[in-house]
PAVO-652703 format. One record per residue (C-alpha): residue number from 1; residue in one letter; x, y, z. Coordinates in Angstrom, 3 decimals, always signed. Layout:
BEGIN
@torro=NUM lumba=a east=X north=Y up=Z .
...
This chain:
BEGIN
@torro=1 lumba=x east=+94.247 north=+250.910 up=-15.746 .
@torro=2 lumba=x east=+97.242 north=+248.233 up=-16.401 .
@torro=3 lumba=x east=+95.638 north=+245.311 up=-17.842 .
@torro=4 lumba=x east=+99.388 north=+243.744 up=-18.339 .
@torro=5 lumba=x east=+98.269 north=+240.662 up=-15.631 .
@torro=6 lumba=x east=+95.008 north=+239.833 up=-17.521 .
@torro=7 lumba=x east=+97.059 north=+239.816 up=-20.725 .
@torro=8 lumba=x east=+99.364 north=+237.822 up=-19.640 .
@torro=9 lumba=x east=+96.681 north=+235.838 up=-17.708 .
@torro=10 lumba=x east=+94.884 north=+235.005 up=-21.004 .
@torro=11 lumba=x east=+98.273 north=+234.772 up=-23.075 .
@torro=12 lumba=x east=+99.484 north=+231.777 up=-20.970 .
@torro=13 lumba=x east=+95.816 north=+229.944 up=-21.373 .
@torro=14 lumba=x east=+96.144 north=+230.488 up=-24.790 .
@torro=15 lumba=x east=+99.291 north=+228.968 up=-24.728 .
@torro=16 lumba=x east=+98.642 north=+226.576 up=-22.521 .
@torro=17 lumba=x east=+96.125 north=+224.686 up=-25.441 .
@torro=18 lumba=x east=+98.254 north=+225.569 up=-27.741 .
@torro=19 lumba=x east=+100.895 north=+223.177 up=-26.569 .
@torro=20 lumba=x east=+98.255 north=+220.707 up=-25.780 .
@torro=21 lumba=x east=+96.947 north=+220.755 up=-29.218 .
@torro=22 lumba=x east=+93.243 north=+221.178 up=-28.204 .
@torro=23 lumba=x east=+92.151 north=+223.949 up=-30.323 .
@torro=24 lumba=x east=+94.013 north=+222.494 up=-33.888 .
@torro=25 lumba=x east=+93.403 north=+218.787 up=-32.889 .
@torro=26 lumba=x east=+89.799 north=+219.439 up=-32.685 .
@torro=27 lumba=x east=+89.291 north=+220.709 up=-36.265 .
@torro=28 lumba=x east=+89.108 north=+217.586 up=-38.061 .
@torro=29 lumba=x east=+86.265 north=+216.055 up=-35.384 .
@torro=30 lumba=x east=+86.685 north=+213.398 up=-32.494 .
@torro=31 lumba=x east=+85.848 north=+210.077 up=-31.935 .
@torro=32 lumba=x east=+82.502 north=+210.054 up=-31.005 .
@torro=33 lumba=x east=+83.214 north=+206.901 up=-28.716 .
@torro=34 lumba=x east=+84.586 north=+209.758 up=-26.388 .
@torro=35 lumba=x east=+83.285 north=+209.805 up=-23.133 .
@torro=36 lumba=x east=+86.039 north=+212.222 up=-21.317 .
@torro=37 lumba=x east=+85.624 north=+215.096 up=-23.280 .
@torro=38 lumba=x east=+87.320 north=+217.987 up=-22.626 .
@torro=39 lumba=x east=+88.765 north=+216.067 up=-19.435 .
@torro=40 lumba=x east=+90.808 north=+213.599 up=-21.186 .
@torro=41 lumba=x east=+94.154 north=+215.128 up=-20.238 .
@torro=42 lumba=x east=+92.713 north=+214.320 up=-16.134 .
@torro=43 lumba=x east=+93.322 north=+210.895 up=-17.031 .
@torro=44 lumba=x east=+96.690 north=+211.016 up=-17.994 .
@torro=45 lumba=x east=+98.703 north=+210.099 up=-14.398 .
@torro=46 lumba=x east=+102.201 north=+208.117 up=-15.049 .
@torro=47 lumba=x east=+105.015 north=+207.314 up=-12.226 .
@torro=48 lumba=x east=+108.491 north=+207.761 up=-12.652 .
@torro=49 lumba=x east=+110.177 north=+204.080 up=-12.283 .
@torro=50 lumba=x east=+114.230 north=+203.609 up=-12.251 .
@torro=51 lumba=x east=+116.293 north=+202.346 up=-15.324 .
@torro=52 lumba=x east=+116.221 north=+199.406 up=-13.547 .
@torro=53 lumba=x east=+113.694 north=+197.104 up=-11.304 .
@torro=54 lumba=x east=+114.944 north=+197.057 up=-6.979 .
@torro=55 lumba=x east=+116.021 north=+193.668 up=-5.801 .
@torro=56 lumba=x east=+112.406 north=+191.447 up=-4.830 .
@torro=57 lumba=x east=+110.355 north=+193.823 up=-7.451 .
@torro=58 lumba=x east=+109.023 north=+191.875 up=-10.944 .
@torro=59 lumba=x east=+108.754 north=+194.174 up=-13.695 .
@torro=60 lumba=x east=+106.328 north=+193.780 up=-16.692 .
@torro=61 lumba=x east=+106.039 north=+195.445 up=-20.051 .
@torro=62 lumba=x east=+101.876 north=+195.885 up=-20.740 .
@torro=63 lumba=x east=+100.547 north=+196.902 up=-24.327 .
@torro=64 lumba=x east=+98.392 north=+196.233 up=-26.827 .
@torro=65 lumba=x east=+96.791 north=+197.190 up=-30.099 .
@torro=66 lumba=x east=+99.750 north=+197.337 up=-32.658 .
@torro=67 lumba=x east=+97.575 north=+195.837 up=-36.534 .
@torro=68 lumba=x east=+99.353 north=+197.158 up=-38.979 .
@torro=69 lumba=x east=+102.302 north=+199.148 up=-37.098 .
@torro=70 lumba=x east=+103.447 north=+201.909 up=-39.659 .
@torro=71 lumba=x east=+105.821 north=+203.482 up=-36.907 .
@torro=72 lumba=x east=+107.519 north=+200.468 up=-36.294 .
@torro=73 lumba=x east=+106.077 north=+200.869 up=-32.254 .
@torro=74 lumba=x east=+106.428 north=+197.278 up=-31.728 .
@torro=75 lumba=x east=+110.096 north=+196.475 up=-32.172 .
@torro=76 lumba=x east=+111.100 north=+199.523 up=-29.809 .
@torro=77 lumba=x east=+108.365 north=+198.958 up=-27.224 .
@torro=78 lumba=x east=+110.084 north=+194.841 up=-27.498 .
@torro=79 lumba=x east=+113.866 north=+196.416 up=-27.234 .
@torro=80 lumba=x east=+112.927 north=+198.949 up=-24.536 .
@torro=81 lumba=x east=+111.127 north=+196.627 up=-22.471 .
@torro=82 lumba=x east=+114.299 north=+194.404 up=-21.964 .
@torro=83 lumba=x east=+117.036 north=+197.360 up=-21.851 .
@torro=84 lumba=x east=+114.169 north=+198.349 up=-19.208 .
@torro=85 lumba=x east=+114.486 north=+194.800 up=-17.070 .
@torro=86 lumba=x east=+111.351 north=+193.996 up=-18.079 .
@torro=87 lumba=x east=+110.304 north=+189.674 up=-17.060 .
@torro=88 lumba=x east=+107.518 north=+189.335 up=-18.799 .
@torro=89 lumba=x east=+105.728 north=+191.192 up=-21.731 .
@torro=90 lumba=x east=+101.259 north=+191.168 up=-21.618 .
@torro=91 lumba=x east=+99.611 north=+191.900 up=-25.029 .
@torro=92 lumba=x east=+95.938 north=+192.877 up=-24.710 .
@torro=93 lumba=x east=+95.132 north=+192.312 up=-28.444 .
@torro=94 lumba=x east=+95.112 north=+193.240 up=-31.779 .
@torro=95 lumba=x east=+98.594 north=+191.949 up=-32.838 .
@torro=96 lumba=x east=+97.673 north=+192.565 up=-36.719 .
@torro=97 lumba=x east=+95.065 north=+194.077 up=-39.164 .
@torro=98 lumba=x east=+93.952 north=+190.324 up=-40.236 .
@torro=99 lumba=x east=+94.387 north=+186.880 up=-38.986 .
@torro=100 lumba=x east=+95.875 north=+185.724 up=-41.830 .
@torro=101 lumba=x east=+99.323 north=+188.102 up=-41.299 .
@torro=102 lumba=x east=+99.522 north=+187.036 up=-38.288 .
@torro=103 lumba=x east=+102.906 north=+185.129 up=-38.986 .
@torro=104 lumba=x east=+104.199 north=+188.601 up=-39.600 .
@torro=105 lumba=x east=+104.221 north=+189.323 up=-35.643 .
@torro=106 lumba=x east=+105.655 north=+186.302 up=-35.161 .
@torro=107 lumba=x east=+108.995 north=+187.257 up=-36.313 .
@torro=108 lumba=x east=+108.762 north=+190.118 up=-34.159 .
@torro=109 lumba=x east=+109.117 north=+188.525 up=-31.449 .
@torro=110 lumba=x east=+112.594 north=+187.612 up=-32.084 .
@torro=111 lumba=x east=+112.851 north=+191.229 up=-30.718 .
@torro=112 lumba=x east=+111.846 north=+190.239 up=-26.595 .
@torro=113 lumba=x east=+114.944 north=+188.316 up=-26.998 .
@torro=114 lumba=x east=+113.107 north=+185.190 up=-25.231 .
@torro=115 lumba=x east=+111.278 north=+187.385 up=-22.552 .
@torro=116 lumba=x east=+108.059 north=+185.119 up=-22.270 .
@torro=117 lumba=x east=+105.294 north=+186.707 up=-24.560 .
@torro=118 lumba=x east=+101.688 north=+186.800 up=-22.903 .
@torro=119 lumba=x east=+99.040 north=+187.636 up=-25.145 .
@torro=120 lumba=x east=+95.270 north=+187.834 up=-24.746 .
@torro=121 lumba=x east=+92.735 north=+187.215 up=-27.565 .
@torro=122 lumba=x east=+91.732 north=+190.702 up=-29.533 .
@torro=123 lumba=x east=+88.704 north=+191.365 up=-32.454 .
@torro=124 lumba=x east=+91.419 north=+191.152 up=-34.639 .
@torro=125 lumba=x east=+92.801 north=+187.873 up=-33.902 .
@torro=126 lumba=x east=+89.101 north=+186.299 up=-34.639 .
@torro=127 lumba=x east=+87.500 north=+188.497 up=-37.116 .
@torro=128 lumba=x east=+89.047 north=+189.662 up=-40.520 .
@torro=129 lumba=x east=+89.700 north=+193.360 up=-40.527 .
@torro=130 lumba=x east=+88.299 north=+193.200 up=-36.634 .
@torro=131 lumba=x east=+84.941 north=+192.822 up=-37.926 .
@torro=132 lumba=x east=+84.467 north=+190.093 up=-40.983 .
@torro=133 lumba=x east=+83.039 north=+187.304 up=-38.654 .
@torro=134 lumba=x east=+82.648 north=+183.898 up=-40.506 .
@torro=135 lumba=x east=+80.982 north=+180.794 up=-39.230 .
@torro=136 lumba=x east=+81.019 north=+179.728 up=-35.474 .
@torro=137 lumba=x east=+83.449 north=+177.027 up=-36.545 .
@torro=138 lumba=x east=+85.963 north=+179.514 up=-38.356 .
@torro=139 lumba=x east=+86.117 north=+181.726 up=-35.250 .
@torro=140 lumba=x east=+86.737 north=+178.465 up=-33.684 .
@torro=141 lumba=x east=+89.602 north=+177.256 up=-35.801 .
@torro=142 lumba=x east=+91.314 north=+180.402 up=-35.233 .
@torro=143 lumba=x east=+91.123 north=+180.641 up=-31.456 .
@torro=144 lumba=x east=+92.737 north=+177.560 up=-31.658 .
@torro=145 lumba=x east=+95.390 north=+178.681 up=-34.394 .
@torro=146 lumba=x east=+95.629 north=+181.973 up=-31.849 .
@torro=147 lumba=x east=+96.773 north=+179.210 up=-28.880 .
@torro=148 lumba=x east=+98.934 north=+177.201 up=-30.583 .
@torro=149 lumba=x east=+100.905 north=+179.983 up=-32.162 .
@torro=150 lumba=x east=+101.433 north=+182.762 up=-29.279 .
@torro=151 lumba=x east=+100.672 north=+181.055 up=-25.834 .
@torro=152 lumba=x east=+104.062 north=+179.187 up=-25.650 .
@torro=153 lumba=x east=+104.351 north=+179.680 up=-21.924 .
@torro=154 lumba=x east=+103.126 north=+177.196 up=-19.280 .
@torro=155 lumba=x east=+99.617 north=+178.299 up=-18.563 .
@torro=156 lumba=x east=+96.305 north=+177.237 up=-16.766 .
@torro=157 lumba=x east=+93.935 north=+177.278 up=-19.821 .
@torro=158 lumba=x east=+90.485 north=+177.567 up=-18.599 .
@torro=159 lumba=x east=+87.782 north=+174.600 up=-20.154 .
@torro=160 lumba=x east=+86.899 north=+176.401 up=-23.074 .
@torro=161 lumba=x east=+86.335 north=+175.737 up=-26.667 .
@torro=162 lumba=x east=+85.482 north=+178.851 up=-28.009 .
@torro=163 lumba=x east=+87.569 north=+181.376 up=-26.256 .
@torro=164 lumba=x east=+91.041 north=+182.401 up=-25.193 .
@torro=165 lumba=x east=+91.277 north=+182.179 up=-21.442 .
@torro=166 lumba=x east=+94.023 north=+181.589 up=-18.905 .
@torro=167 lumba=x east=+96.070 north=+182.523 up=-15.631 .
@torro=168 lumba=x east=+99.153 north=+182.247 up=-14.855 .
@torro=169 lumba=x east=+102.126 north=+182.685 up=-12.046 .
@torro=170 lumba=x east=+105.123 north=+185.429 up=-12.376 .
@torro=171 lumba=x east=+108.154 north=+184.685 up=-9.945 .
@torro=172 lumba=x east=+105.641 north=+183.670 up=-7.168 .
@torro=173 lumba=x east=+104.016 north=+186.447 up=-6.150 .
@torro=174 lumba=x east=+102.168 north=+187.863 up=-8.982 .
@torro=175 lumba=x east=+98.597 north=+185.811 up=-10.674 .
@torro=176 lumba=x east=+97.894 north=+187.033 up=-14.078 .
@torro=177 lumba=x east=+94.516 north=+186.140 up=-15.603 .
@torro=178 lumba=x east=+93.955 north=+186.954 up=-19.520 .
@torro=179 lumba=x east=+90.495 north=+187.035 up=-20.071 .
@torro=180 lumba=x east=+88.501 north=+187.343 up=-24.030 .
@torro=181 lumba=x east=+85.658 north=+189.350 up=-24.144 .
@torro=182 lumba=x east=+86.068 north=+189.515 up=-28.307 .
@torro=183 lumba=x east=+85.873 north=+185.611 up=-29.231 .
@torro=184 lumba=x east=+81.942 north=+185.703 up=-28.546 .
@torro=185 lumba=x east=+80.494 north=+187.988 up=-30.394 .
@torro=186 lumba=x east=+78.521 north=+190.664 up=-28.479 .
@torro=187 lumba=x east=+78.287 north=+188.227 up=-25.694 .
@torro=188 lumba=x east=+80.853 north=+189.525 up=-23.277 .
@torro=189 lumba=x east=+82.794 north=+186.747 up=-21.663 .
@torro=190 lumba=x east=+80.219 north=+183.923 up=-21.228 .
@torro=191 lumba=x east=+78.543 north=+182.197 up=-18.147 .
@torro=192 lumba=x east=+81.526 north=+179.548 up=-18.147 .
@torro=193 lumba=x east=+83.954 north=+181.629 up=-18.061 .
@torro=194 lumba=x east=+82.584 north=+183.864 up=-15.931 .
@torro=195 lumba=x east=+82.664 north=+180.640 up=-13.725 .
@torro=196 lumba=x east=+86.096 north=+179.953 up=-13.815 .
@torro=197 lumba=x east=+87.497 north=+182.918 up=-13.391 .
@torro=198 lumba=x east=+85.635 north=+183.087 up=-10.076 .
@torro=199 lumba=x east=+86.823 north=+179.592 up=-8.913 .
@torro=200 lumba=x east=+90.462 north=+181.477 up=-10.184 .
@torro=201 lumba=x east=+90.079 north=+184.635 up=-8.361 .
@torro=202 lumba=x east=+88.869 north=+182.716 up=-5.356 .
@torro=203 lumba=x east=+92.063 north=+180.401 up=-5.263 .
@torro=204 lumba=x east=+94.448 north=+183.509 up=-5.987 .
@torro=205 lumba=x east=+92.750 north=+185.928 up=-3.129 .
@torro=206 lumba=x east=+93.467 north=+183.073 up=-0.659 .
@torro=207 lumba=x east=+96.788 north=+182.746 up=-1.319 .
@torro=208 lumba=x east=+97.069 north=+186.237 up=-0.736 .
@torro=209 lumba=x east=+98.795 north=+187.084 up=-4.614 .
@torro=210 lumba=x east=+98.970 north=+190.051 up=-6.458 .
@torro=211 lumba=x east=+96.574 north=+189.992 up=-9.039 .
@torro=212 lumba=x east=+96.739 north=+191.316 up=-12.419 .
@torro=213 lumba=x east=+94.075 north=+191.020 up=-15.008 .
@torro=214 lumba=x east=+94.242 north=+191.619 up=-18.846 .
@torro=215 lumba=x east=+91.698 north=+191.615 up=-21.459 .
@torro=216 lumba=x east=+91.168 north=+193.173 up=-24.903 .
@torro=217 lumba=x east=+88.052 north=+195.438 up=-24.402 .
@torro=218 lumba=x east=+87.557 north=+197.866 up=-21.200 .
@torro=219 lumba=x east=+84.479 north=+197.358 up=-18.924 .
@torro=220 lumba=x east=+81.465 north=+198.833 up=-20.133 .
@torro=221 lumba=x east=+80.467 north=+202.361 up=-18.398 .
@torro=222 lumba=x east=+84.157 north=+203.320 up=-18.012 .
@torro=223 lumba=x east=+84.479 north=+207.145 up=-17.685 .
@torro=224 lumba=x east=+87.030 north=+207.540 up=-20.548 .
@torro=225 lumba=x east=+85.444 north=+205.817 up=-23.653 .
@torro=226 lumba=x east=+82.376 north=+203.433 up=-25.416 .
@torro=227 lumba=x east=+84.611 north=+201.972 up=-27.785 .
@torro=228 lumba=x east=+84.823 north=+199.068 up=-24.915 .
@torro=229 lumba=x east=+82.339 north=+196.098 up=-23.666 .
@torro=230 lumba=x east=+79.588 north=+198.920 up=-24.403 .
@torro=231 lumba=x east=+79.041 north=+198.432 up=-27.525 .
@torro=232 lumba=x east=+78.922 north=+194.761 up=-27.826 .
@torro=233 lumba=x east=+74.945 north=+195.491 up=-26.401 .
@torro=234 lumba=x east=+73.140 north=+194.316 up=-23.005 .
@torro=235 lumba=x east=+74.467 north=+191.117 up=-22.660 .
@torro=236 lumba=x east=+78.434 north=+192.378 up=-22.808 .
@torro=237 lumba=x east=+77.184 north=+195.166 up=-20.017 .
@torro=238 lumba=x east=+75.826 north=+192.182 up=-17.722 .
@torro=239 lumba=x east=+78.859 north=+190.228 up=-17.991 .
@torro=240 lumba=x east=+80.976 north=+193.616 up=-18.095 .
@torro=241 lumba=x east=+78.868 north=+194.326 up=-14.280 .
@torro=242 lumba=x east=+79.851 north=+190.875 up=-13.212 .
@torro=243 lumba=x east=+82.951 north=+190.674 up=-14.198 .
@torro=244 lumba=x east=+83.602 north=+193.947 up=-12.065 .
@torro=245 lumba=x east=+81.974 north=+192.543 up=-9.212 .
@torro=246 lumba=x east=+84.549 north=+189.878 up=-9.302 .
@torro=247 lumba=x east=+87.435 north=+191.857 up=-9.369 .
@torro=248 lumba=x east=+86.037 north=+193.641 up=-6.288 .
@torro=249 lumba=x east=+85.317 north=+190.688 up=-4.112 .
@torro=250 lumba=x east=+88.578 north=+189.245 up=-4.684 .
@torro=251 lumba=x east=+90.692 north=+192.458 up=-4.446 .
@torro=252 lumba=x east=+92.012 north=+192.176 up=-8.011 .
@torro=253 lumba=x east=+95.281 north=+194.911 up=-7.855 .
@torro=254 lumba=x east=+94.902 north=+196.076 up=-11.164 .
@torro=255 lumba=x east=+93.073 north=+195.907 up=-14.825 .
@torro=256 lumba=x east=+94.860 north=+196.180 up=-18.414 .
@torro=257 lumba=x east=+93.071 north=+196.697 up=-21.620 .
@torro=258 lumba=x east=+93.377 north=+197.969 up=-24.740 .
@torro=259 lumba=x east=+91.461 north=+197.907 up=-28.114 .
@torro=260 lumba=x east=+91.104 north=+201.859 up=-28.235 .
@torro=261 lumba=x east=+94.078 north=+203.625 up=-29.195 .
@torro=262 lumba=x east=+95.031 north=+205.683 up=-26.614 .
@torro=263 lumba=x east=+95.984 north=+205.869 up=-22.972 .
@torro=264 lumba=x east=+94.060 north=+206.828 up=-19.838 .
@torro=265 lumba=x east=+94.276 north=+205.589 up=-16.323 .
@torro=266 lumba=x east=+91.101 north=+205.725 up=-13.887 .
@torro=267 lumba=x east=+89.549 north=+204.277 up=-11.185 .
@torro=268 lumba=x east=+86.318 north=+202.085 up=-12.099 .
@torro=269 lumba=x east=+84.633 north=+201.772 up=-8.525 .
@torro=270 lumba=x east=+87.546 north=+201.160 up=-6.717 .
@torro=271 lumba=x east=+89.068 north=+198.937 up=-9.292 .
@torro=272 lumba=x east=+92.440 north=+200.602 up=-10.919 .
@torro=273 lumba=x east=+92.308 north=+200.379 up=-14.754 .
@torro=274 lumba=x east=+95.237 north=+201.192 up=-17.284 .
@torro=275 lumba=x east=+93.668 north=+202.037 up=-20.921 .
@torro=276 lumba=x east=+96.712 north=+200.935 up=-22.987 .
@torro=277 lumba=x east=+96.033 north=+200.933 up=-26.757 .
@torro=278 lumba=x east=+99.156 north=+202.359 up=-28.331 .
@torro=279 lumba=x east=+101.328 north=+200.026 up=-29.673 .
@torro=280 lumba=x east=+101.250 north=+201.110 up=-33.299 .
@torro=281 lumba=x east=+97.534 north=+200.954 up=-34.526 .
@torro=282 lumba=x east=+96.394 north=+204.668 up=-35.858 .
@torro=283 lumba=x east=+95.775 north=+206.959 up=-32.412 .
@torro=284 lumba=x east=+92.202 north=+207.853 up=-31.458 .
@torro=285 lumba=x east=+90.652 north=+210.203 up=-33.972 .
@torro=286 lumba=x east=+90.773 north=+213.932 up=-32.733 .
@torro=287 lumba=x east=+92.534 north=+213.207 up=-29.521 .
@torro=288 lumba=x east=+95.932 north=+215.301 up=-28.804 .
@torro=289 lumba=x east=+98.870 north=+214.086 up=-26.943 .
@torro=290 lumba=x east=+98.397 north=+215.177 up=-23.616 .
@torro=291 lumba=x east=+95.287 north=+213.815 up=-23.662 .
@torro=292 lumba=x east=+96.523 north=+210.192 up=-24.242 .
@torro=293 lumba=x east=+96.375 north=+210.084 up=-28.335 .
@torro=294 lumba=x east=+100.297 north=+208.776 up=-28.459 .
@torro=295 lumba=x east=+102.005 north=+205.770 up=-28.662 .
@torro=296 lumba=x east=+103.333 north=+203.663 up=-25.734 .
@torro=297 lumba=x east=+103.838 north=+200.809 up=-23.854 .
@torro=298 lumba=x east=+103.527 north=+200.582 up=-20.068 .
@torro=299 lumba=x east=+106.286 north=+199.555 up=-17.214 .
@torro=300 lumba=x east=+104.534 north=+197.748 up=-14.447 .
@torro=301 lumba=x east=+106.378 north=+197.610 up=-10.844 .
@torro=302 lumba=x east=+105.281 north=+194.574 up=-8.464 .
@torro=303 lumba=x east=+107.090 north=+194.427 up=-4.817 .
@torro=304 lumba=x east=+107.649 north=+191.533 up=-3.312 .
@torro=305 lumba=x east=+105.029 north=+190.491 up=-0.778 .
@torro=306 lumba=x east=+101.266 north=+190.850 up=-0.737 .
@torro=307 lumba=x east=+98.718 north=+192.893 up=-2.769 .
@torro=308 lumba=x east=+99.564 north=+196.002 up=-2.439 .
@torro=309 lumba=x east=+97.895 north=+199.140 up=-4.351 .
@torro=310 lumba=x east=+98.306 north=+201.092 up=-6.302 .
@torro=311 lumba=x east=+101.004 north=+199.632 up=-8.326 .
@torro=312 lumba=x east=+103.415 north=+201.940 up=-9.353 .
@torro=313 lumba=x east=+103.024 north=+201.993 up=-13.658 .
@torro=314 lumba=x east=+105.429 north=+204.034 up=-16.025 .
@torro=315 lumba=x east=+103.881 north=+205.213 up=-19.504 .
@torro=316 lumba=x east=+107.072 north=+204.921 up=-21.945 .
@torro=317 lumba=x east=+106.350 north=+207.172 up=-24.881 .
@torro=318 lumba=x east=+107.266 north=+206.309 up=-27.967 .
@torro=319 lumba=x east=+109.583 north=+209.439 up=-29.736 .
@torro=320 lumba=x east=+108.819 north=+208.432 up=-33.738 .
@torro=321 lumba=x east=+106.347 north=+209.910 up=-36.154 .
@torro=322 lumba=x east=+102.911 north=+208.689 up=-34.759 .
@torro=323 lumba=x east=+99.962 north=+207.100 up=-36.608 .
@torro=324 lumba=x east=+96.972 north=+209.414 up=-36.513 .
@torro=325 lumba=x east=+93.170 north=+208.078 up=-37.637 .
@torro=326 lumba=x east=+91.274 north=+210.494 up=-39.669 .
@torro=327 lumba=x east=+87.860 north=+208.118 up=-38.540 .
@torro=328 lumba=x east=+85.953 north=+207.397 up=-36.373 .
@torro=329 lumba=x east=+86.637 north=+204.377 up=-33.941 .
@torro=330 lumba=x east=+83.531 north=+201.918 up=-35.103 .
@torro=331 lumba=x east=+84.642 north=+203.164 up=-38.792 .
@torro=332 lumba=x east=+88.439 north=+202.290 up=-38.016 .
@torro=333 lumba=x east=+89.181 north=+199.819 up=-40.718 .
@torro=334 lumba=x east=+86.410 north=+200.692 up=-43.090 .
């Protein structure tokens, strides 16, 4: 009996993982945060955009997560995003290790050559290390510090004292709301602004806009991972359910977060969510390229007109020598 197709069958699957990297990657453990599994590579859709943005379309760059950047992610995601036409350029959080370097990213900057930086509040921004929390009034000093240093754009702040929250217009068409779910600790977004961003939504829907949300920590009960609005306890989940609800009612086009270090795209009851954490910050523990452990930034296409979805969204790898954690993501610091 020739057994030459089974062979050959069984060669290619072995192959096949081998080029993945699931059988060496899993050696050393994975995060246990990890919801997808073995189905991580299922989450890993990308389009194809052009070198350059058709007449009417807005392009934005969309990242977050860089801390302490050891493969220098940040200054080619900032270059590529304007040899890419990029208008605008969303950070979801994280910008360094501490609070107190974060001067350091402000020179980096220099790199959007004056592309209009828009940056929403991560762990790291209010807690030392991303999980030193002082008093109430120190987190409050440096959400404050966080505003006056990185939001130089005009911006519709929303009425609050203790967290980082805004919307804002691109070239008409497109409403971008940057939400913190990190300033209160495990208290998800709050009751006020949970309240605003309604009254926001509301005004935005209405006026028929695409809308674009971006916040630091995914919604809790995501399919892809608990290192999100999970693990901040009940009352982040409640908020995290609300939230959701929101984005439902008033057709929100798409959701950006970050603050674990990877990539995935999914649907979240009907909602379309773009995990993007790779902007230099050590890659998810265990987790192999294909199935979103490498670093990136993402191109966003909008078309002129109304909300239409899906967006089309480009995953531009970086090509350098990536950072790779050896822990596990609630250990990632210690």
């Amino acid at each position: 009996m020739n057994n030459k197709p089974a062979r050959l069958v069984f060669h290619g699957v072995i192959a096949a993982l081998l080029m993945c990297g699931l059988i060496g990657c899993k050696k050393g453990g994975r995060s246990s945060a990890l919801k997808c599994g073995d189905n991580c590579g299922s989450y890993q859709h990308t389009d194809s955009l052009p070198e350059q943005t058709p007449p009417g379309t807005i392009r934005l760059a969309i990242g977050g997560d860089s801390r302490d950047d050891r493969p220098g992610v940040v200054p080619w995601a900032f270059k590529e995003a304007r040899r890419r036409g990029a208008k605008e350029f969303i950070f979801l959080g994280d910008l360094e290790l501490t609070p107190s370097e974060d001067d350091l990213f402000l020179r980096k900057l220099n790199d959007l050559g004056g592309i209009p930086f828009y940056p929403a509040m991560g762990n790291h921004e209010v807690e030392s290390f991303g999980f030193l929390r002082r008093s109430d009034s120190k987190s409050r000093e440096r959400v404050g510090t966080f505003k006056q240093k990185f939001i130089k754009q005009a911006v519709n702040f929303a009425p609050l004292e203790d967290e980082v929250a805004y919307a804002t217009e691109f070239e008409g068409n497109v409403h971008f709301i940057a939400l913190d779910n990190v300033s209160r600790r495990n208290e998800g977004f709050g009751s006020e602004q949970l309240a605003w961003l309604e009254q926001d939504l509301k005004v935005a829907n209405a006026a028929r806009k695409t809308i674009l949300v971006g916040m630091h920590k995914g919604l809790a009960n995501n399919p892809v991972t608990s290192h999100a609005m999970d693990e901040d306890g009940p009352t982040a989940v409640k908020d995290s359910d609300a939230a959701l609800a929101l984005f439902k009612k008033y057709q929100v086009a798409a959701v950006f977060v970050s603050h674990s270090h990877m990539y995935a795209a999914y649907n979240q009851d009907g909602i379309e969510v773009r995990l993007t954490g790779g902007l230099g910050a050590p890659l998810v523990n265990g987790l192999c390229a294909c199935e979103g452990g490498f670093h990136h930034f993402l191109l966003v296409d909008v078309p002129p007109g109304e909300n239409k979805t899906p967006l089309p969204v480009e995953v531009v790898k970086f090509q350098g020598t990536p950072a790779k954690d050896d822990q596990d993501e609630s250990k990632e610091i210690e």
